[in-house]
N, C-alpha and C positions, 0 to 999 in steps of 0.2 A: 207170650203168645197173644195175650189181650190187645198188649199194643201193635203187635203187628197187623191181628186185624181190622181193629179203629182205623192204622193208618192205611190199610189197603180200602177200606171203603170211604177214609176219607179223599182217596186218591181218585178213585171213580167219578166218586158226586163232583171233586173238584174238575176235572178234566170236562166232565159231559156240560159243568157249568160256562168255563172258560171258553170252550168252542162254540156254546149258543151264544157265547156273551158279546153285546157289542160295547166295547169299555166306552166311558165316556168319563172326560177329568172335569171334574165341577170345581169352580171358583168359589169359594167361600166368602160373606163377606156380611160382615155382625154389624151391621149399620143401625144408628136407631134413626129413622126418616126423621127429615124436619117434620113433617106434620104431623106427629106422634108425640113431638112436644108440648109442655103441660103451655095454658094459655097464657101465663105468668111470667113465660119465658122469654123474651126477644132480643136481637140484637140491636147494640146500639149505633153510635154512628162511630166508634172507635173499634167496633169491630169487636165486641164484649158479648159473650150469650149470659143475660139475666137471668135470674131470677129471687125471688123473695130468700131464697136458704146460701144461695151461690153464686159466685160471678168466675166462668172460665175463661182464661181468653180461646178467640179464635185464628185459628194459624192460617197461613197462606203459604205456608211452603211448600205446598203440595206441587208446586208447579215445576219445582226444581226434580222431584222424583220423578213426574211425570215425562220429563227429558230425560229420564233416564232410561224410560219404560218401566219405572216402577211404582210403587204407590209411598203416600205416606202412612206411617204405623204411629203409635204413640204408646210406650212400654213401662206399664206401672215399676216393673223390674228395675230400670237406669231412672227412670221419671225423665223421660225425655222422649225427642221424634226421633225417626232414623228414617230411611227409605229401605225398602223392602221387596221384594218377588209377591206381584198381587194373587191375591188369593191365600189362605191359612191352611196350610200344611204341615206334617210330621216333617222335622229334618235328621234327627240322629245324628250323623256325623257331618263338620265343618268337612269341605276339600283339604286343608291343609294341615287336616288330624293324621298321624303316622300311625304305621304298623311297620312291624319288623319280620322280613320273609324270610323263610330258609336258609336261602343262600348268605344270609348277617344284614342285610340292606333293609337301610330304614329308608320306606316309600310312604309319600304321601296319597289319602287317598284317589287323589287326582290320577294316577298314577298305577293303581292297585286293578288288575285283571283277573278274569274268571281263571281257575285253578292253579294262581298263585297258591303256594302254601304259606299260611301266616300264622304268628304266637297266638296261640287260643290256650285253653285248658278243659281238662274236663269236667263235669258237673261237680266233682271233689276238687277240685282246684288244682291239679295237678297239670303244669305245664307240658302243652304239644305244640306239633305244630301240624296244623290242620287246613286242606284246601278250601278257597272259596269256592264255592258250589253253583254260585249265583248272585245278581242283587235283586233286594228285596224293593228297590225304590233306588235311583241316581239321578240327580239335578246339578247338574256341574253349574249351573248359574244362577241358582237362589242364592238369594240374599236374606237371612231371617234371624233372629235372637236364638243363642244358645246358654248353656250355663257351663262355667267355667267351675272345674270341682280341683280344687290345691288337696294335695296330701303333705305329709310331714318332712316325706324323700324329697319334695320340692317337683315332684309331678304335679301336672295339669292338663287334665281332661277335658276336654269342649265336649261338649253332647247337649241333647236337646232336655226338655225338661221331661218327655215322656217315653226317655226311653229308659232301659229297665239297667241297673248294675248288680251286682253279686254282693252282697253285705256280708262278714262272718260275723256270725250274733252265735258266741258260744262254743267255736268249733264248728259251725252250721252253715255253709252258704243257704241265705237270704235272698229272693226277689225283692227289690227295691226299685219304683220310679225317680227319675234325677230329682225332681222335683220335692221328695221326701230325703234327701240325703242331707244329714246335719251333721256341723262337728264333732268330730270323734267317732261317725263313722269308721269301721274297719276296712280296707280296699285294699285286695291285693295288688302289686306294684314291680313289675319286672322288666330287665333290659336287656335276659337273654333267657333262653330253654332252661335254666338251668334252678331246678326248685330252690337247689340250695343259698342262689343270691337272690333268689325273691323272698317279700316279706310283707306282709302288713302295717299298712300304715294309717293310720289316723287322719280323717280329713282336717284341715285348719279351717280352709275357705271355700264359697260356693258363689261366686258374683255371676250377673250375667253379660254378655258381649252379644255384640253382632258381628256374623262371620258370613262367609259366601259358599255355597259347596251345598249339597244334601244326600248324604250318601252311606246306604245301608246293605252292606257284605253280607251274605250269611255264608258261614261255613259248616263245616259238617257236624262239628260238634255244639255248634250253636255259640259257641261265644268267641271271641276274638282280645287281645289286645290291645289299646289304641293310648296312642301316647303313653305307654309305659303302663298302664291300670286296663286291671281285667276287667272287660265290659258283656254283657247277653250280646248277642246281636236283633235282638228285640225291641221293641218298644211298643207301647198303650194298651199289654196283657202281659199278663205273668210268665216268669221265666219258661216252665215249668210246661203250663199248656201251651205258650206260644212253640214253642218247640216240639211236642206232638203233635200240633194244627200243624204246623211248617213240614211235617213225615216226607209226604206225599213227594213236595216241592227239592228237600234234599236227597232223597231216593232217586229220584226219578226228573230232575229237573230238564231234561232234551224235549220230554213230553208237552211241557209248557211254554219254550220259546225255542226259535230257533235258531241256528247260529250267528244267522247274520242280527240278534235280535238280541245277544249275551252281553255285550258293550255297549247296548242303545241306553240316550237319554231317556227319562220318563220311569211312572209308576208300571207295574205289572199286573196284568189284570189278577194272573191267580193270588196274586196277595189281595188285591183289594176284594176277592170271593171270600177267601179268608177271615180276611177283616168283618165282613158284614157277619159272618158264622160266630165270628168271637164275640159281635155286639149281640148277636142274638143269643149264645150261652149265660153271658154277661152284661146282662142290661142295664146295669144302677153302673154309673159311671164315679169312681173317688171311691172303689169300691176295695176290696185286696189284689183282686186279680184282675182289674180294668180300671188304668190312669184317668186321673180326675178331667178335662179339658181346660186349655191354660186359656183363663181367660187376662192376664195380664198383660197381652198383646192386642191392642186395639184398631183396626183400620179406620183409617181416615178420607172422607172422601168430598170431592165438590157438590155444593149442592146447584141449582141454576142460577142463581148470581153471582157468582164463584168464589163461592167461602167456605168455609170448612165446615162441616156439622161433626158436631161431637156428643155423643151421648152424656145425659144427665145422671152423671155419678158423683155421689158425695167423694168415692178416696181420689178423684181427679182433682177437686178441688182446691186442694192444699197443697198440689204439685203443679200450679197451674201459674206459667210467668207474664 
């Protein structure tokens, strides 16, 4: 009864927020200015930023992303550049991450429509199969760093680093950020409805890649399948709450978008209302119930002589060719 009325008045506030609201998608971008650098610091004529503790080089390859329309990144994670979708975003899921529908068809997310029905489970881990309801964010053409999570069955997971998986710690499912997931992790692991061939498996490995796609289903029961491994359809708060903040949006999701509006590109404003509720419940970020922010993903940008500026970090330094 409690939660039903939480989620009815969180349904209110969210609706009356969404209708006043005029979304608006902001680009992020963690530059440290040249001129914020220490005085010690300059480039040389080889194109090297000094100074007395470190010498980084500076890159130019920005020029090739920018024919792409995208930006350069630089990823503590691979220790190397990549090109990227500019601006830093949440991604959760690669486009060419699978679920498996109803019907036995394994679809990629590219692929994947509102009230498909897809392998989810429920909060005890027991295999359904449950409609999408909605997306909570779709970007069919970012391009961004994810983490690739191996189990023992020889599955592999792409997801971001903040989004949330089901851990069994003791018989218990766990909230867990990807980003916190080590070997020997426990992950459930299945290739059909069927409790009795799923099983737990042990993570081995956790690398990171770059993939293309950004794309976050929710279904009704909140969690979904993806590539074989039971995943939240959550990410950057706790399983647990984000599933109660989300009431409103699975109950009742016609309220918030309309139809011609269920398949569109782009973030949705009621989650990013959301969002701003869950930062204000949870303010201290790296906290239990609100992911740390990855800052191992680094934009890289021209400065006006057209060189790269790179902020002055010691762990860059020893990855720097």
């Amino acid at each position: 009864m409690l939660r039903a009325l939480v989620a009815v008045g969180l349904g209110c506030s969210l609706i009356c927020s969404v209708i006043g609201a005029e979304f608006r998608y902001q680009l992020l971008n963690d530059i440290q200015p040249l001129d914020d650098l220490p005085p010690s610091a300059y480039l040389d004529e080889d194109n090297y930023l000094r100074d007395p503790e470190r010498m980084i080089r500076v890159r130019k390859a920005a020029g090739n992303c920018y024919a792409q329309g995208k930006c350069l990144y630089y990823s503590k994670r691979m220790k190397g550049e990549f090109c990227g979708t500019c601006g830093k975003r949440g991604s959760c899921f690669p486009g060419s991450a699978t679920v498996l529908k109803e019907s036995g068809e394994v679809t990629p997310m590219t692929s994947l429509r509102v009230d498909d029905r897809v392998l989810a489970a429920s909060r005890s881990g027991e295999l359904t199969f449950s409609p999408v309801v909605t997306w909570l964010d779709k970007r069919s053409n970012d391009t961004t760093q994810y983490l690739e999570v191996s189990t023992e069955t020889g599955h592999r997971l792409r997801l971001s680093p903040n989004h949330v998986l089901l851990v069994n710690e003791q018989q218990e499912l766990v909230s867990r950020f990807a980003s916190d997931i080590c070997p020997g992790d426990l992950l459930k692991v299945a290739d059909s409805d069927s409790d009795s061939e799923s099983s737990w498996s042990p993570v081995t490995d956790v690398r990171p890649l770059v993939d293309t796609g950004a794309f976050v289903p929710l279904t009704a029961e909140g969690t979904i399948v993806v590539d074989g491994v039971l995943a939240s359809c959550y990410a950057s708060f706790d399983h647990d709450w984000a599933h109660l903040l989300t009431t409103p949006v699975r109950w009742f999701p016609w309220l918030f978008e309309g139809e011609e509006e269920r398949e569109a590109d782009g973030p949705r404003a009621a989650v990013e209302q959301l969002k701003e509720l869950g930062r204000w419940l949870f303010p201290e970020p790296g906290s239990k119930n609100r992911a740390a922010p990855d800052d191992t993903v680094i934009q890289l940008t021209d400065n006006d002589a057209g060189v790269i500026r790179l902020p002055l970090m010691a762990s860059l330094a020893a990855t720097s060719q």
